[in-house]
C-alpha positions in Angstrom: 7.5 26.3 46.1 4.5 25.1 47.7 1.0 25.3 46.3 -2.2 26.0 48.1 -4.6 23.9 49.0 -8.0 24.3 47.9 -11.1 22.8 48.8 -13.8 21.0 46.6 -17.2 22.3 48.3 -20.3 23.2 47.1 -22.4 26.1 48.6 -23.2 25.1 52.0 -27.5 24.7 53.4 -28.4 26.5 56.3 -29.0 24.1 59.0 -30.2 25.8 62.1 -28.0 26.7 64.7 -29.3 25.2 67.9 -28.2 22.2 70.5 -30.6 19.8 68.8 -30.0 17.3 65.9 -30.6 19.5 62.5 -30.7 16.9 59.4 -27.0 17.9 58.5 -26.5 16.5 61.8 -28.6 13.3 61.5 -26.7 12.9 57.4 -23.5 12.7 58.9 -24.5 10.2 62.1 -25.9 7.8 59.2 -23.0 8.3 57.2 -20.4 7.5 59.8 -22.9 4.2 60.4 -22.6 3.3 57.2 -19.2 3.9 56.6 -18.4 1.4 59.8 -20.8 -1.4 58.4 -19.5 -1.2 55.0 -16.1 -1.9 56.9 -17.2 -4.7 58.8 -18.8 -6.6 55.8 -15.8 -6.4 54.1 -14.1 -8.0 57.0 -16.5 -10.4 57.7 -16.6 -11.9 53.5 -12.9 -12.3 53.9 -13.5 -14.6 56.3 -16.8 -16.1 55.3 -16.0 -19.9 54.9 -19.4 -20.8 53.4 -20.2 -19.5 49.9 -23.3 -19.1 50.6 -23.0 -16.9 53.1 -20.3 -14.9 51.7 -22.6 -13.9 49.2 -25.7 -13.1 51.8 -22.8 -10.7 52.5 -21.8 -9.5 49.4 -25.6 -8.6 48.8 -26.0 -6.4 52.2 -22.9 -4.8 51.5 -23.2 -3.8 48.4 -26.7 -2.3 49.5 -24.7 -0.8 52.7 -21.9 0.7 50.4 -24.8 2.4 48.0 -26.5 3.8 50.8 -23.3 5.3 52.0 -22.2 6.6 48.6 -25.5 7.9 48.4 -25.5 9.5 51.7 -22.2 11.2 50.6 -23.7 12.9 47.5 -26.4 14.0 49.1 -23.8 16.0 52.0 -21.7 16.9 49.4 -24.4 18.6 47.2 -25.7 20.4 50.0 -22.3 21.6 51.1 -22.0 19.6 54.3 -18.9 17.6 52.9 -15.6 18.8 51.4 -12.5 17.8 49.9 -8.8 18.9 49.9 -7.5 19.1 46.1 -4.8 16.9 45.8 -1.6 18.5 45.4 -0.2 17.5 41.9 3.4 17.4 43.3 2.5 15.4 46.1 1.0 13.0 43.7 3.3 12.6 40.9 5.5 11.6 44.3 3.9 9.5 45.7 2.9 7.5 41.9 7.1 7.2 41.7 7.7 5.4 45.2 4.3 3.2 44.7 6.3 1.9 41.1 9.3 1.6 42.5 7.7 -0.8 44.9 6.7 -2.6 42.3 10.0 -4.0 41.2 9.5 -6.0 44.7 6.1 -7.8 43.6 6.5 -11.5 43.3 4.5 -11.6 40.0 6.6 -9.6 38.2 6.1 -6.3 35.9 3.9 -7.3 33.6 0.9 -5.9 35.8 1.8 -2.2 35.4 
């Protein structure tokens, strides 16, 4: 038996319909940005050397990754952003293969 999938969406915001850039348009280019840098940083502090540095880092990505989780409220709110509901199944599947894998950790059970 397979269950439906159902979306997690607010009521969308008009945005008008024409070729140029409506804000929904100009959320989502931000957004993308942001999502990209907060990637980057988090590449670049695992291979910061210098402490220093690696927390100049830490401190513009944290700002980076608030902006970007603030960017995705503000699309979700307005309807601009959705999400699938996780299928329950799916998930109680895929929490049995991830603990089985867990028997193959080096540090033992006692993290469960």
């Amino acid at each position: 038996m397979q269950q439906q999938s159902s979306n997690i969406q607010n009521t969308s915001t008009p945005v008008p319909q024409t070729p140029q850039m409506n804000d929904r348009d100009f959320i989502n280019d931000v957004l993308s940005m942001e999502k990209y840098m907060t990637a980057s940083y988090c590449t670049a502090m695992n291979e910061a050397s210098h402490q220093a540095f690696y927390q100049d880092l830490l401190a513009i990505f944290t700002e980076t990754q608030n902006a970007q989780r603030d960017l995705f409220n503000t699309m979700f709110q307005k309807g601009w952003y959705k999400l699938e509901s996780a299928d329950l199944q799916k998930l109680k599947q895929s929490s049995q293969q991830h603990q089985g894998y867990s028997t193959q950790f080096p540090y033992g059970q006692h993290l469960q």
